[in-house]
BATIGU-599393 format. One record per residue (C-alpha): x, y, z. Coordinates in pm, whole numbers, plus 32768, in hexadecimal, padded with zeros to 4 digits. Layout:
XYZ
...
END
This chain:
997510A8188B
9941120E17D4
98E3128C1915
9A1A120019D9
9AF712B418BD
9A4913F418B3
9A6B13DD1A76
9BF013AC1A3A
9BF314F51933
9B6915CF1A1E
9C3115741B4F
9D6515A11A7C
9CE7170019E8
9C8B17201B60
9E1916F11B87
9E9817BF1A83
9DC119121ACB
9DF618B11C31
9F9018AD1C1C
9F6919F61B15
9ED21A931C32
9FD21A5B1D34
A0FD1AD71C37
A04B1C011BD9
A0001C521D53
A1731BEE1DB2
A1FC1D111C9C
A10A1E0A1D00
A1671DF01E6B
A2D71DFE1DDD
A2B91F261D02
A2081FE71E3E
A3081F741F40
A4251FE81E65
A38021621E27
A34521881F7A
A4B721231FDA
A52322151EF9
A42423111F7A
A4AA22CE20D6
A62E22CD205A
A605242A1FBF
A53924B720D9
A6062422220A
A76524642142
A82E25572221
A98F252E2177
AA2824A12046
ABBE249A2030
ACE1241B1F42
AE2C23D71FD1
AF5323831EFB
B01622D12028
B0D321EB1F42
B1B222D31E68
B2E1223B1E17
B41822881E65
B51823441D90
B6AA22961D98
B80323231D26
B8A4223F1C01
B90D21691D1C
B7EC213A1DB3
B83E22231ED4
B6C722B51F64
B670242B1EF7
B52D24311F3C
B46A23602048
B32B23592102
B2FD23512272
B1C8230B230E
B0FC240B23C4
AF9924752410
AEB5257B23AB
ADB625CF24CF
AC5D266F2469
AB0226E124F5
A99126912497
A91E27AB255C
A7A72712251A
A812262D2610
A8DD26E9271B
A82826D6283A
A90827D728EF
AA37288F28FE
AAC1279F29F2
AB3726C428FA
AC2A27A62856
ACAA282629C4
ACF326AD29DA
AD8526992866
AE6427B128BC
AEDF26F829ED
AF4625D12913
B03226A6281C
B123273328FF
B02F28342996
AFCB28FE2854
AF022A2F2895
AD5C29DE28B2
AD3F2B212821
ADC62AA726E1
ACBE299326A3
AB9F2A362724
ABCE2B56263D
AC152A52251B
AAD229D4255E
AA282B2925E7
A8B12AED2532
A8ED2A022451
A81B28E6241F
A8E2282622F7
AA25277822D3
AB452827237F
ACAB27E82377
AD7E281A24BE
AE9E275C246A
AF5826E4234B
B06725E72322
B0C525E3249F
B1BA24C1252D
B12F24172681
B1852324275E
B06B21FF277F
AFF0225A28C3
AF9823C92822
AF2022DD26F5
AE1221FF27EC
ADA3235628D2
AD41243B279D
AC7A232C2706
AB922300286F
AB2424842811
A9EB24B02781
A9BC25B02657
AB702595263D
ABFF248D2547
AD54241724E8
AD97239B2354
AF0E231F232F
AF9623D5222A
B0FF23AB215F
B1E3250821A7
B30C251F20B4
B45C250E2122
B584259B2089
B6BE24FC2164
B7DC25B120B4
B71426E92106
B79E28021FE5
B84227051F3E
B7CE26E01D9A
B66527D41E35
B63028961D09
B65527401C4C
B585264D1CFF
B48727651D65
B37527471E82
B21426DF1EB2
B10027701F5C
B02D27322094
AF6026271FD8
B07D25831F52
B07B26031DD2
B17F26961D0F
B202281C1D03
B36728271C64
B47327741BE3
B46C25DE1B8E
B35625E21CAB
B259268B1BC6
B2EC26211A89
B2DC24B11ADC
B18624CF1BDC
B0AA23F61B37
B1CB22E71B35
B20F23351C85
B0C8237E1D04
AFFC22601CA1
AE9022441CDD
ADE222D11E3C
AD6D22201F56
AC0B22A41F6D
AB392264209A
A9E52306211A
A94023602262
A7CB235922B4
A70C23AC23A9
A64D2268249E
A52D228C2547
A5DA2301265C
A651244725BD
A7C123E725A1
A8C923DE2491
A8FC2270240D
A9E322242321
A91321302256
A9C220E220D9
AB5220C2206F
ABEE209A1F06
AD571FFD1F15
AE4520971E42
AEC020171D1F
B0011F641CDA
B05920701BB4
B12721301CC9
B2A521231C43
B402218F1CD3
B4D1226C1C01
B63822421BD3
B6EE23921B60
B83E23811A92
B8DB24671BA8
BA0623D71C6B
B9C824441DDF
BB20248C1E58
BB9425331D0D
BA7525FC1D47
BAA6265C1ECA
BC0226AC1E4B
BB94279D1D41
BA9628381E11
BB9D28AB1F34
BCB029171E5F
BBBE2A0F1DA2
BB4D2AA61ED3
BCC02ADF1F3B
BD192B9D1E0B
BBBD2C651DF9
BC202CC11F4F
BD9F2CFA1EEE
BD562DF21DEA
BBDC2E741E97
BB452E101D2A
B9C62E101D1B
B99A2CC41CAB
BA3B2BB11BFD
B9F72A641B31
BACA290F1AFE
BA5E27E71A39
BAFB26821A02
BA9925AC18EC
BB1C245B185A
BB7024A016F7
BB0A233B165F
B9F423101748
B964244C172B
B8FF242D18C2
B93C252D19BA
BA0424FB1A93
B9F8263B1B6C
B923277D1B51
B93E28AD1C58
B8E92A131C5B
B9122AEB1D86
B86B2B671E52
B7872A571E84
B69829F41FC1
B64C28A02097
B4F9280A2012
B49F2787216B
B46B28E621E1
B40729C620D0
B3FE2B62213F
B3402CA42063
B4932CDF2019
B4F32B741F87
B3D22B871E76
B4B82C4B1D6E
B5C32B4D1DB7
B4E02A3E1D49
B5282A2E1BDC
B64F29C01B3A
B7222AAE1A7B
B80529C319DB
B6F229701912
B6082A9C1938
B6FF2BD3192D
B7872C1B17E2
B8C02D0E17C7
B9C12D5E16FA
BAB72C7A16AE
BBC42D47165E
BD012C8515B8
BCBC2B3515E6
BC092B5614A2
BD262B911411
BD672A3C13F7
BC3029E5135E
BC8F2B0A1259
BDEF2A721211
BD7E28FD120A
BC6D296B1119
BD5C2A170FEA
BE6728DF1053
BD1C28070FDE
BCE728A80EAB
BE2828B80E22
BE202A370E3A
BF522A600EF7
C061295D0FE4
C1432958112A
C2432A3E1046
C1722B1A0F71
C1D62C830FE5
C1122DBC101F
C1952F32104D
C0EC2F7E11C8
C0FB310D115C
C1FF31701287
C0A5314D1352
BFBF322B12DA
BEA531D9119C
BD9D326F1122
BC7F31D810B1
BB1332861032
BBB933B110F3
BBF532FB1216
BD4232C712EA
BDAD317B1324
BE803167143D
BF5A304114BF
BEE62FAE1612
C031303116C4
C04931A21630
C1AF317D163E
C1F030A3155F
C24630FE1407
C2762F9B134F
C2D82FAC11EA
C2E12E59112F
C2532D3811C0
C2132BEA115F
C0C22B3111C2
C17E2A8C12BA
C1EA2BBC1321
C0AF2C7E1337
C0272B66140E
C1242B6E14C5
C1192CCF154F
BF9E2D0A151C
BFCD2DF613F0
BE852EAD13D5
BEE42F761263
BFA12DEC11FB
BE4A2D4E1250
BD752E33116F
BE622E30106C
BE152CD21050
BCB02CD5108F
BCCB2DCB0F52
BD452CAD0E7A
BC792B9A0F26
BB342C6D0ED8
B9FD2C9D0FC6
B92E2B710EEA
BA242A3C0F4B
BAA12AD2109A
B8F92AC810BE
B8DD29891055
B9F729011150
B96B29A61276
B8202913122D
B8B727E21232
B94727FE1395
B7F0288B140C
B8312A1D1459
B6CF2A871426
B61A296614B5
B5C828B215F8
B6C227771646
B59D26921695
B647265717F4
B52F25DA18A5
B51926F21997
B3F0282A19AB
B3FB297D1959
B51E29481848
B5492A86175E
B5C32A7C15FB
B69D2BA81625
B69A2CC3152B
B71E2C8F13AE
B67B2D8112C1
B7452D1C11A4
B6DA2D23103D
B7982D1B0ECE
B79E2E820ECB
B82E2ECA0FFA
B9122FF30FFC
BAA82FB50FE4
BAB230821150
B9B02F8211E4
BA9A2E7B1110
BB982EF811E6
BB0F2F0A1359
BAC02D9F131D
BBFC2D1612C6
BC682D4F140D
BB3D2D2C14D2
BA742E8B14DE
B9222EA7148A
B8CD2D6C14D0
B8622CD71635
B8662B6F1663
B81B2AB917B0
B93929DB188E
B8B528C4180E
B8A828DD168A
BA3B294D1689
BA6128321784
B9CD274E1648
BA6927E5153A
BBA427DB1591
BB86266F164F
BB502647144B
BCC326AA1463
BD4025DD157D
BCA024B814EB
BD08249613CC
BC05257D1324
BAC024CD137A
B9C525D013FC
B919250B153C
B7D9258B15CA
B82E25B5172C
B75724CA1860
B720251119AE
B68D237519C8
B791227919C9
B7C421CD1897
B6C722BD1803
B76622D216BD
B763213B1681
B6AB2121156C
B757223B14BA
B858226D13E6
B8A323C613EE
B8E32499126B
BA5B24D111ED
BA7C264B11C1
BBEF264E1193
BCF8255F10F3
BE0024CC1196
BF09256B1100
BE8126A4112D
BE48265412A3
BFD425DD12B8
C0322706126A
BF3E27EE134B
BFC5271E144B
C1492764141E
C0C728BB1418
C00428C01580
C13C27DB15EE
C22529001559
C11C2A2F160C
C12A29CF175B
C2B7295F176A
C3262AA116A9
C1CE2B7C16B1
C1012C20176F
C0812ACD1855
C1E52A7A1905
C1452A771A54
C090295119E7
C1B2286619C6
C1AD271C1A6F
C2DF26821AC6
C301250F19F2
C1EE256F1925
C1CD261B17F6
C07F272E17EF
BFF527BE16D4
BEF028F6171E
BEA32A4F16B9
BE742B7B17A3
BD822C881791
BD722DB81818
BC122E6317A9
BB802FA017C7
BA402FAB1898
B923307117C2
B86B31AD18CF
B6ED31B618E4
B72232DE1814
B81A331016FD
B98632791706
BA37318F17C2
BA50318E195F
BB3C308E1A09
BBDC2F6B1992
BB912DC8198D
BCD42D231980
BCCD2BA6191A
BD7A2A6B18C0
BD2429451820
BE2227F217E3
BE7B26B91800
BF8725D01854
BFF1251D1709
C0B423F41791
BFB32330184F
BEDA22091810
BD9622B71849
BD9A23FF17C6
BC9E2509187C
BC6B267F1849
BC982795194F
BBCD28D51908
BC0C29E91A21
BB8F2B641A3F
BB792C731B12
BA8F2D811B25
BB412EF41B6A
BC682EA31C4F
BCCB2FDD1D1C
BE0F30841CD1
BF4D30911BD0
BF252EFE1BBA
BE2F2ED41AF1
BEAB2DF819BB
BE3F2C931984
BFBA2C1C19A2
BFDB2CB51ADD
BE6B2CC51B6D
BDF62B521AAE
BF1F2A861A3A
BF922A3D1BAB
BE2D29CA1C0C
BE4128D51ACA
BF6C28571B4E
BEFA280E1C9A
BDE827231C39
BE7126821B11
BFA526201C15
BEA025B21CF5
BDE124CC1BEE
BF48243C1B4C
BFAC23D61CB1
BE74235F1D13
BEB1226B1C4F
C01221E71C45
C00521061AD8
BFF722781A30
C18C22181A98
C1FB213F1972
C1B322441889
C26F2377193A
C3EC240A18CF
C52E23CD19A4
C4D8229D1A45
C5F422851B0F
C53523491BD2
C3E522EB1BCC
C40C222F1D1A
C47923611DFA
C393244C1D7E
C256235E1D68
C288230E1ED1
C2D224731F59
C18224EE1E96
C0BE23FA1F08
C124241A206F
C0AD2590204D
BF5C251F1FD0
BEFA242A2058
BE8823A621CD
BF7A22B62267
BEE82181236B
BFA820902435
BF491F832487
C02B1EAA257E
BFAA1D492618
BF3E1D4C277C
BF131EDE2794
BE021FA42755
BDFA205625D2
BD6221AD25AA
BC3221942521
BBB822EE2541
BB41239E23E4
BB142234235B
B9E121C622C7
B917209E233B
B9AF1F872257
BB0220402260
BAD51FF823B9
BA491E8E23D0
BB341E3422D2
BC431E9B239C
BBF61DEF2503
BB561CB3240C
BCC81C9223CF
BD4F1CCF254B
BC321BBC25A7
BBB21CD726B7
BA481CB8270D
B98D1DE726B0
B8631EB02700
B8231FA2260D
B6E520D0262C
B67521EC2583
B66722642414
B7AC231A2394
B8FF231523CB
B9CD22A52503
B99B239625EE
BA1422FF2735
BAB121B02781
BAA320ED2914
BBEE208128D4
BD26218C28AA
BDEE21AC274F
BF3320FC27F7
BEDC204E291D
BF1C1ED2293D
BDBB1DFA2934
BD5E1CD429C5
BD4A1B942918
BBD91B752950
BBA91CF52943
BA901D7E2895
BA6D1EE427F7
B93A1FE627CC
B96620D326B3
B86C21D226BF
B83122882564
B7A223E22543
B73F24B823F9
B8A325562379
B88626EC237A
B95027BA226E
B9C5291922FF
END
């Protein structure tokens, strides 16, 4: 019996060292087949990459596309295992019958990694013959695509060859855009040939981005500043749009600018964005700011009067001039000084105000510090301003010298006064500003009354050019000296800034031009008409601005004769052909959807050509082919 037990404990220790054993063995051979995969990995590994093929795309506020990817190919060498030159003769062959030269000297000695192509579009049967050549490989790659070409550049930006941000929104937004990278490897096989052998999908983190820009207010703004740059053979100009409760913008232009698709040498200067990068002087605009500040602090009203010194004051020894040396005002009321820009009017009052609460108020409407606008490269202007500033300094500010603030900080501080007096940080991301409420800076009473004075500037002021029929404006002009590289002042930047008051939805217009050519160079003559222009444009654009204008009697005749100016007119007539050319694809589906006319519809753009004529009479059964091509801006 004891023996029988001490038989069955041995065969089970048997067991249990036996089964030890054969897990021990089992890791070992584990551990050693893992170090010598790695040992292989790292010695075979001829090429590691990360492609970010997923960014997303960026949209206008209506969800019009600003930035798309197309797919393409990037074509590359593992000279290592080239067996001859013949393959790139034969890769030349395949794209259009590029030079041999040019690979072969790309390659030259190399033995590593070489890039021959990057971000090419081919057709599939280029696709299947460049991947039979050995030593030449293909890796699809995402190319960014910029459809409206120059439209919004300097504000969406570009990307580079490898599909990461390097301006604008693009680099500001890249790792919401970019996402994570697609990373694959290539090894060598026994064989000596490239293999790709690992992939890592992307991630889902890869977002689109939807801008607070309006697409046609923006293509509007764009052309109309190039006209009058042009016009007055200025060196450059700026415009920007923003919704005053919102805080979005709705437009932002500078010219010149560049097309994104097809950057030059002489496109990199062009790629930043002045209106947020470029401070100047404001010149008087900020005489508003002045006069709404001493209005706010009870240190003078609409009627208090000043004696303007027949225009000529002297201050710390220096002449103050009016802006017009002809004029020799005497007494003038606020209203009044406002009214005809009174340079010696506005530092009388900036005298009573006193530099520490005209400080304070500024502050308040950001001069001195960046807007937040969610946009790179945004400067904070210059506004070296202290307690015991001199009374001359005192002075030059009160009407906007000495200071230099950028397009869009007056853009945000005066959107405060057309508000209601809430200072709004301004967004380039639709419905950026949700979640915030935005600080009160002035009251309303002391905005009613700015306003009756901006109403009262540009209807019997200095801004009459920027007078819209049925509606009632209220804006400031500016005409301001342009400070030399040296000493002094060279040149002029004439501006305007308003806004329609009698509209549901209230937005700000801030326009300037940089050194217009000639005897025309004040901002009622030079910037006031270019104001008008687009504030007509965005009123009409959309027609329920109409049960808020003046003289409605005749609100119908003049509605439809603007409109018919501005806007592209289609027919449509059962049982003949519409013209479709210049439409977009759903402009264009939607359209024959509704004739019930079959449709075959290729190519990425806008309708370039169409099988059937604009006018001729179909057949019942007919069936159309709209072919679309990329639009091209002159």
């Amino acid at each position: 019996m004891i023996n029988s037990k001490i038989k069955v404990s041995f065969v089970f220790l048997f067991f249990v060292i036996f089964s030890i054993g054969l897990i021990a063995r089992s890791v070992y051979l584990q551990i050693l087949s893992r170090d010598k995969l790695r040992s292989y990995s790292k010695s075979q590994t001829i090429r590691e990459t990360e492609n970010y093929s997923n960014r997303g795309n960026i949209l206008d506020r209506n969800l019009n596309p600003l930035a798309i990817n197309l797919s393409t190919y990037s074509i590359f060498a593992m000279p290592s295992t080239l067996d001859s030159k013949n393959d790139l003769v034969l890769l030349s062959k395949a794209l259009w019958g590029k030079k041999t030269n040019k690979y072969v000297n790309k390659v030259g000695s190399r033995k590593k990694f070489t890039w021959l192509e990057r971000q090419m579009e081919l057709t599939k049967s280029q696709v299947e013959f460049i991947r039979k050549l050995k030593g030449v490989h293909l890796e699809k790659t995402a190319k960014r695509y910029y459809p409206n070409h120059e439209l919004l550049s300097q504000v969406i930006g570009s990307v580079g060859v490898d599909n990461k941000g390097l301006s604008g929104v693009e680099l500001k937004f890249d790792n919401k855009l970019r996402g994570s990278a697609v990373k694959t490897k290539y090894v060598r096989d026994a064989k000596g040939r490239a293999v790709k052998v690992k992939m890592e999908k992307p991630s889902e983190s890869v977002s689109d981005l939807i801008l607070s820009i309006d697409k046609d207010i923006q293509g509007y703004v764009q052309k109309t500043l190039e006209e009058a740059i042009e016009k007055y053979q200025a060196i450059s100009g700026g415009v920007g749009v923003m919704d005053v409760e919102s805080g979005e913008i709705l437009a932002m232009a500078n010219y010149p600018t560049y097309d994104p698709n097809e950057i030059k040498q002489e496109d990199i200067p062009r790629m930043k964005i002045p209106f947020v990068s470029d401070p100047f002087e404001p010149g008087s605009v900020f005489k508003v700011f002045t006069v709404a500040s001493a209005l706010e602090n009870n240190k003078a009203t609409k009627m208090t009067n000043y004696f303007c010194e027949r225009g000529s004051y002297y201050v710390d020894g220096h002449q103050i001039n009016e802006a017009e040396s002809k004029k020799k005002y005497e007494w003038l009321s606020v209203q009044e000084i406002l009214r005809h820009s009174s340079n010696i009017g506005t530092t009388k009052i900036a005298f009573d105000l006193g530099i520490d609460l005209l400080l304070k108020d500024l502050v308040k409407l950001g001069i001195g510090a960046k807007t937040g606008v969610e946009l790179p490269g945004e400067s904070r202007g210059i506004f070296k301003y202290s307690q015991e500033s001199s009374r001359i300094r005192l002075s030059n500010l009160s009407f906007g010298q000495g200071v230099a603030t950028t397009g869009a900080q007056i853009l945000a501080a005066f959107s405060a006064i057309a508000n209601g007096g809430i200072y709004k940080e301004p967004t380039i991301i639709k419905n950026g500003n949700l979640n915030k409420s935005g600080k009160r800076v002035f009251s309303e009473k002391t905005i009613s009354q700015i306003e009756d004075m901006l109403v009262d500037a540009v209807y019997n002021g200095t801004g009459g050019n920027a007078k819209i029929e049925h509606f009632q404006i209220a804006g400031k002009t500016s005409t301001a000296q342009k400070p030399s590289k040296g000493k002094g002042y060279d040149g002029y930047v004439p501006s305007f800034i308003g806004y329609p008051v009698n509209i549901d939805k209230r937005f700000v217009i801030y326009v300037y031009i940089d050194s217009p050519k000639g005897s025309k160079y004040y901002g009622n003559l030079v910037a006031a008409p270019l104001f008008k222009k687009i504030a007509s444009y965005i009123i009409y654009k959309d027609k329920k601005h109409f049960k808020y204008a003046i003289n409605k009697s005749n609100e119908r005749a003049k509605s439809d004769s603007v409109r018919l100016r501005q806007s592209s007119k289609r027919v449509v007539k059962k049982g003949f052909m519409p013209n479709l050319i210049g439409l977009d694809k759903k402009s264009a589906s939607t359209i024959l959807s509704d004739l019930k006319i079959k449709t075959k519809i290729s190519g990425i753009g806008i309708v370039h050509s169409q099988s059937i004529q604009p006018g001729v009479k179909y057949a019942r059964d007919a069936k159309v082919e709209i072919i679309l091509k990329r639009p091209v801006y002159e």
